[in-house]
C-alpha atoms as an extended CHARMM CRD file, in Angstrom:
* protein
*
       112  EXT
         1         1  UNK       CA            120.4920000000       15.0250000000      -68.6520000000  PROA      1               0.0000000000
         2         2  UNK       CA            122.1450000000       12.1500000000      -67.1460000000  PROA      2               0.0000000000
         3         3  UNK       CA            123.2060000000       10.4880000000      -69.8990000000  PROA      3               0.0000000000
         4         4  UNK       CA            125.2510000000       13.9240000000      -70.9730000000  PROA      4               0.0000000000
         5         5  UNK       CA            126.3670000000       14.3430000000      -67.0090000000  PROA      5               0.0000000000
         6         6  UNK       CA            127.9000000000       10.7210000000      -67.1440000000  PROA      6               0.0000000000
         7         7  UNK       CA            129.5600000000       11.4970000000      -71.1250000000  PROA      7               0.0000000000
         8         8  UNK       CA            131.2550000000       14.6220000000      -69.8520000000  PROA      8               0.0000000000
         9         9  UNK       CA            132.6660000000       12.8560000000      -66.8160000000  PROA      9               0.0000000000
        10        10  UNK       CA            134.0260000000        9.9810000000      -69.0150000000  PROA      10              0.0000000000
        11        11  UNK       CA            135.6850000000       12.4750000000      -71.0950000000  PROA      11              0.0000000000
        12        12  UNK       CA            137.2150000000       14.4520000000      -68.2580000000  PROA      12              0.0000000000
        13        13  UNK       CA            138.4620000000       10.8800000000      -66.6580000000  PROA      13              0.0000000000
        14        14  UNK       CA            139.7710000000        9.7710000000      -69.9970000000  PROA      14              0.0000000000
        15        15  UNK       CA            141.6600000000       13.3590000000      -70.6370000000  PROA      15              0.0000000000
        16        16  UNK       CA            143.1480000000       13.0900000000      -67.2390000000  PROA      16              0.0000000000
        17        17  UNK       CA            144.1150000000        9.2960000000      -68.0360000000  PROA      17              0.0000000000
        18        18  UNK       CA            146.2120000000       10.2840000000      -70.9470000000  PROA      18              0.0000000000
        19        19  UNK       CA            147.7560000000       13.3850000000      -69.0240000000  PROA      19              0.0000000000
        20        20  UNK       CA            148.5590000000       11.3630000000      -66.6100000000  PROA      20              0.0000000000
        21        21  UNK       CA            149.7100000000        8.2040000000      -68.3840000000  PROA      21              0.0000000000
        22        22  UNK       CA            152.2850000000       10.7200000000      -70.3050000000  PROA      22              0.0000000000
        23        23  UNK       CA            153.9370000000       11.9700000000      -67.0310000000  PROA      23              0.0000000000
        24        24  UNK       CA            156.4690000000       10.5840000000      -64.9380000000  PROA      24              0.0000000000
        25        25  UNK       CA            153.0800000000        9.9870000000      -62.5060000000  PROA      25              0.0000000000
        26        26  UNK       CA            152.0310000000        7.0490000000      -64.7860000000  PROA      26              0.0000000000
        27        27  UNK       CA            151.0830000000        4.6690000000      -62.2710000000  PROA      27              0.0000000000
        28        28  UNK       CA            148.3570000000        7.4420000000      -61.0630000000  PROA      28              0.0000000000
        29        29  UNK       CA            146.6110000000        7.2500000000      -64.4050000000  PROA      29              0.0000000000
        30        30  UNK       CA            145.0750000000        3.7430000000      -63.5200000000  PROA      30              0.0000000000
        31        31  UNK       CA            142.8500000000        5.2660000000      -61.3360000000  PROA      31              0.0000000000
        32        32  UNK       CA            141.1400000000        7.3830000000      -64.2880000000  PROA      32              0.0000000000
        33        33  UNK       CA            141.2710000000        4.8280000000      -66.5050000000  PROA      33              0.0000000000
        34        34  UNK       CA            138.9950000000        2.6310000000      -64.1370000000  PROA      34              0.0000000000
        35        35  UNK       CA            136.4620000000        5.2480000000      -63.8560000000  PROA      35              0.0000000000
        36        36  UNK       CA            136.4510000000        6.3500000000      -67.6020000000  PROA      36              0.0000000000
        37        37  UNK       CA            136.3760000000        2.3480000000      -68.6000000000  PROA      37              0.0000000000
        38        38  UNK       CA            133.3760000000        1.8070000000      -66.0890000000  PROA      38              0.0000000000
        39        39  UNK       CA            132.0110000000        5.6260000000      -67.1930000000  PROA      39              0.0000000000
        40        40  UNK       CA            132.2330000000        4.2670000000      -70.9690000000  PROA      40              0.0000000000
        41        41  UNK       CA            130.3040000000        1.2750000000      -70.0960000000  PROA      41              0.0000000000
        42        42  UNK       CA            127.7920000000        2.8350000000      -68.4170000000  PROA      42              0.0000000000
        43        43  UNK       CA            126.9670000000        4.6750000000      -71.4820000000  PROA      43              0.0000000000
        44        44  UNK       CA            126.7710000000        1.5890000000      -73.7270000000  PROA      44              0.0000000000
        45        45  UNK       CA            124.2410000000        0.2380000000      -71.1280000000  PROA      45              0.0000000000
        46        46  UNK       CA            121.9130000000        3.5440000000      -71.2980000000  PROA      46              0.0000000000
        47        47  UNK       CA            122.8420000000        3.4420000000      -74.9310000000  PROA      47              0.0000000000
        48        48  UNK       CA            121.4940000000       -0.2190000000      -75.5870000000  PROA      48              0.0000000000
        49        49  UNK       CA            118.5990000000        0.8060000000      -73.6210000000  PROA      49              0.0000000000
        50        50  UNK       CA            117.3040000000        3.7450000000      -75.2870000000  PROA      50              0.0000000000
        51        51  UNK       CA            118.2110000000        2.5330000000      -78.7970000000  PROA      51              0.0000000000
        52        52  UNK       CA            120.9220000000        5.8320000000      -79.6450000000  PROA      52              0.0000000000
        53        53  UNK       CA            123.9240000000        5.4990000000      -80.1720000000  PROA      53              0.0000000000
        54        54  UNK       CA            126.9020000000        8.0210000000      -79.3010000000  PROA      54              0.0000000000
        55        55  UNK       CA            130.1850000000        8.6460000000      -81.2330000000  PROA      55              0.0000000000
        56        56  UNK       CA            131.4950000000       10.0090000000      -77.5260000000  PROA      56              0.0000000000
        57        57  UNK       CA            131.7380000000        5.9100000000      -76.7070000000  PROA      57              0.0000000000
        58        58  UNK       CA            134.0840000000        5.2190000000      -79.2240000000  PROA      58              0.0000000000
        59        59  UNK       CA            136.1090000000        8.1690000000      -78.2220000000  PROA      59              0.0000000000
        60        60  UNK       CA            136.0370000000        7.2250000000      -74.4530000000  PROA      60              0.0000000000
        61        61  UNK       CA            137.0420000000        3.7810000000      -74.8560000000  PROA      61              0.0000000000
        62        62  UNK       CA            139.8000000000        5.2520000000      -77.9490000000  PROA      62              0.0000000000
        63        63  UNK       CA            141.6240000000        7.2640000000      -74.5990000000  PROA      63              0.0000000000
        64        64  UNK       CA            140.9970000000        4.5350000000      -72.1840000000  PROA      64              0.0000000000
        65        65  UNK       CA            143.2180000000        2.2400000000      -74.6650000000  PROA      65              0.0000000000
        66        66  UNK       CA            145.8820000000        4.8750000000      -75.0350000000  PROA      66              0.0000000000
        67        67  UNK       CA            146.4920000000        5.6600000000      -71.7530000000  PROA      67              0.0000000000
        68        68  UNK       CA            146.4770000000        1.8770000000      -70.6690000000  PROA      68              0.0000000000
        69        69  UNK       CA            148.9140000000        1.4140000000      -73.2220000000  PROA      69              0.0000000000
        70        70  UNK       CA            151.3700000000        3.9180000000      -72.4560000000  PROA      70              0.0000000000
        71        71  UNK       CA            150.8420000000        2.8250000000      -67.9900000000  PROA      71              0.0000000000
        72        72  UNK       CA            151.8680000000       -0.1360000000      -69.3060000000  PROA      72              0.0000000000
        73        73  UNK       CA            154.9900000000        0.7380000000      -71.4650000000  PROA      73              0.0000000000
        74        74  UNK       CA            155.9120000000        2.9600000000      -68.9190000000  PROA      74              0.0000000000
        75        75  UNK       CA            156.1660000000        0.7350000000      -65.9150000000  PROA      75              0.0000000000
        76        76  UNK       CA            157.4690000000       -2.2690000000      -68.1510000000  PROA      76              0.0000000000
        77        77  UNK       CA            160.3040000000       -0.4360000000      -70.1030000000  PROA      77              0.0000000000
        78        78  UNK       CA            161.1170000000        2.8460000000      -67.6190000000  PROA      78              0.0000000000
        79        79  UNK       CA            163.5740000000        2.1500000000      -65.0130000000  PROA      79              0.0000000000
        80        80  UNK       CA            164.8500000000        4.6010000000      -62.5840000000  PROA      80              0.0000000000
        81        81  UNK       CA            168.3730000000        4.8360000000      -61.7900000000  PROA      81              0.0000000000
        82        82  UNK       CA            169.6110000000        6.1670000000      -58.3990000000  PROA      82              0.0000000000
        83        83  UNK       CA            172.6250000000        8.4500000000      -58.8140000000  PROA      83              0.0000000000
        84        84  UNK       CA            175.7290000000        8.3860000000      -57.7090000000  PROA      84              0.0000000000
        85        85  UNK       CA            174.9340000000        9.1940000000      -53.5550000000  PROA      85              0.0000000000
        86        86  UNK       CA            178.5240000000        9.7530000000      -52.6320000000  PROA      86              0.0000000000
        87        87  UNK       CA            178.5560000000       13.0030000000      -54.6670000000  PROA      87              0.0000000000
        88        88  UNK       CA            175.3010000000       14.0230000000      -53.6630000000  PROA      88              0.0000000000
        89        89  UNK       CA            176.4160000000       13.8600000000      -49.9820000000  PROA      89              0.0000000000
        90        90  UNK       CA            179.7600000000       15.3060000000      -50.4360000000  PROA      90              0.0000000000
        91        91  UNK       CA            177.8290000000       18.2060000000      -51.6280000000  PROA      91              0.0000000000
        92        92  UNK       CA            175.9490000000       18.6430000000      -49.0840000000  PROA      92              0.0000000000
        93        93  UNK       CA            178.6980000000       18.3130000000      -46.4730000000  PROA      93              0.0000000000
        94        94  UNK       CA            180.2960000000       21.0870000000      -48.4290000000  PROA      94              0.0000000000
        95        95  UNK       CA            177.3150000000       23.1110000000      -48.0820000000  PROA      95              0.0000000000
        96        96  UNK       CA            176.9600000000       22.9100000000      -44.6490000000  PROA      96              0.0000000000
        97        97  UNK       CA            180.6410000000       23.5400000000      -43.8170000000  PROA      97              0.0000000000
        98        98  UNK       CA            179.8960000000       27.1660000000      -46.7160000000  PROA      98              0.0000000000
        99        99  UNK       CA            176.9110000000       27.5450000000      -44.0600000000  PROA      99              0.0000000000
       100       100  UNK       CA            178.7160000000       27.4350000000      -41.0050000000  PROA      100             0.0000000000
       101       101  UNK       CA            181.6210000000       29.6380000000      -41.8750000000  PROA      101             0.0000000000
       102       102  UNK       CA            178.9880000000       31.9290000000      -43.5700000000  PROA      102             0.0000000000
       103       103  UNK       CA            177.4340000000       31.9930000000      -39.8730000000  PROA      103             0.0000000000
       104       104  UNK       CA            180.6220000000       33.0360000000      -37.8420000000  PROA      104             0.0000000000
       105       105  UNK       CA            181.7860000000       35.4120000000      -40.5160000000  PROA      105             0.0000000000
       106       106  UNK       CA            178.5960000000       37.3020000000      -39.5360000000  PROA      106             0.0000000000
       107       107  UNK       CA            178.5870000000       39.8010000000      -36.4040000000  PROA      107             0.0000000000
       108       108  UNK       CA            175.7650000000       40.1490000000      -34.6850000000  PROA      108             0.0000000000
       109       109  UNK       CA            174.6820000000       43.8020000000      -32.6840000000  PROA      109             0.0000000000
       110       110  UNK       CA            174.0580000000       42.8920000000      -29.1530000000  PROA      110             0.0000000000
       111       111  UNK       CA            172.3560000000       46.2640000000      -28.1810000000  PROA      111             0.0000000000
       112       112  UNK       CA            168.9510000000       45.0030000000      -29.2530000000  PROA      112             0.0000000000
């Protein structure tokens, strides 16, 4: 039973390795890859020890890879740019100004 316990958790860390390593929350995936990597190695060890071997290894380590791969790519060749922050707070000065004339436009009852 703890052999299976400690597969299904690799896989789960692995899966959530490569979702991770795919969205713009890359640099979180290194912390699934660590566990499915050490996960993965545990299983060679119990492997080794009880003379079986297990496709799931292969298919562990084959997602580990991947997802390293792509954390890498993604923090070595993505860049993010910072738009242009004069238009951004010219909006938002135009905004306000909507809100406040929005605000006196608006009569309030003062019998409640």
């Amino acid at each position: 039973m703890g052999k299976k316990l400690i597969i299904i958790f690799g896989f789960i860390a692995a899966i959530l390795s490569v979702i991770l390593a795919v969205t713009p929350f890359s640099n979180l995936a290194i912390i699934p890859i660590v566990v499915a990597f050490i996960l993965g190695l545990l299983i060679v060890y119990i492997s080794k020890k009880n003379n079986t071997k297990t496709k799931s290894i292969q298919y562990i380590f084959l997602m580990v890879i991947i997802a390293l791969a792509l954390t890498v790519y993604k923090s070595v060749y993505y860049t993010s740019e910072v738009g242009d922050t004069e238009q951004l707070e010219q909006r938002e000065e135009e905004n306000l100004e909507d809100s406040k004339e929005l605000l006196e436009d608006i009569d309030f009852d003062e019998d409640i």
